[in-house]
C-alpha positions in Angstrom: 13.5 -5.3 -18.0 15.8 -8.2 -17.7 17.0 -9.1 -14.4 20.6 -10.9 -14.8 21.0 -11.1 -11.0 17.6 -13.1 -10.6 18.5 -15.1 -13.8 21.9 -16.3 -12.6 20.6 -17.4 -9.1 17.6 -19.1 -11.2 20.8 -21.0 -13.2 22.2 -21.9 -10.4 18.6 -23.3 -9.0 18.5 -25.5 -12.2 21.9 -26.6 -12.1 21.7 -27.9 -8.4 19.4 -30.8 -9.7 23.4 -31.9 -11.2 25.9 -33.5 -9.7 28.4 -30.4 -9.8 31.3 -33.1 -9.2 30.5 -34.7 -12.1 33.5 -33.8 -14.4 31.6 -32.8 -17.9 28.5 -31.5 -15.5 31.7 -28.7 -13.6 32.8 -28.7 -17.1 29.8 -27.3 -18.3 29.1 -25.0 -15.5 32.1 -23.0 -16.0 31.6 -22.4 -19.6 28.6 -20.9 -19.2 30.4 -18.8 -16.8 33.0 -17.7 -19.2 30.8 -17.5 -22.3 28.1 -15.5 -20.4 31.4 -12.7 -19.0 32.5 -13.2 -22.6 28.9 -12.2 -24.1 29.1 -9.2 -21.6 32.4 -8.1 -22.2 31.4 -8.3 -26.5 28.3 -6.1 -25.6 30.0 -3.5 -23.5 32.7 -3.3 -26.2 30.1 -2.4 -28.8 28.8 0.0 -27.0 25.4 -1.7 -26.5 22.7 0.1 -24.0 21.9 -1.4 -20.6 19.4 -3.4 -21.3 21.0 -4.9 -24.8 24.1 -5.8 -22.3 22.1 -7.7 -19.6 20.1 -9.1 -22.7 23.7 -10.7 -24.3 24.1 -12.5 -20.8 21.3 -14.0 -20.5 22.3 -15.7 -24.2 25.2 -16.4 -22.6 23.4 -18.1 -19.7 21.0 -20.3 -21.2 22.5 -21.2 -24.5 23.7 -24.8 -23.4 20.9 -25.3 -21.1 19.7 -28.7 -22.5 23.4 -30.2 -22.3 22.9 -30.6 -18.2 19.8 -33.0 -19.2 21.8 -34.8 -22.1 24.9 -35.6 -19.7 22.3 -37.1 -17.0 20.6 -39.4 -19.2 23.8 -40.3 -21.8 26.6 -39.0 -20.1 28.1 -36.9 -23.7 27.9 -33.9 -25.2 27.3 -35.4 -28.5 24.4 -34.8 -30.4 25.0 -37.9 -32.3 26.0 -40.2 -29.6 22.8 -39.2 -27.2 20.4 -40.1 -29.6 17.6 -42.9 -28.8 
């Protein structure tokens, strides 16, 4: 059973190692927060079950996880541009 309360406050444990003032770093914190109400909203909308609904979120959640990391030690977004 996935547990989208405990998985957003564990987000928000992960993201607090970022300097939320940082302009891409907010930037990317509130497009998770859209995408993940987005994913949600798609799953509801198709009629998913429960559990298929809390599992779209969670995509939603995570899926730009690494970009915190890349903006700390390149400061971009870009793939191409944050390569050693």
């Amino acid at each position: 059973m996935i547990d989208i309360v405990n998985a957003k406050k564990e987000f928000k444990k992960y993201v607090s190692n970022y300097n939320p003032e940082h302009p891409r770093v907010a930037l990317k914190i509130a497009h998770i927060g859209r995408v993940t109400e987005n994913c949600k909203m798609i799953a509801e909308n198709l009629g998913l079950l429960d559990e298929e609904i809390k599992l779209a979120q969670l995509l939603g959640l995570f899926h730009d996880l690494g970009r915190f990391e890349q903006v700390r030690q390149a400061d971009t977004f870009s793939d191409k541009d944050s390569r050693n």
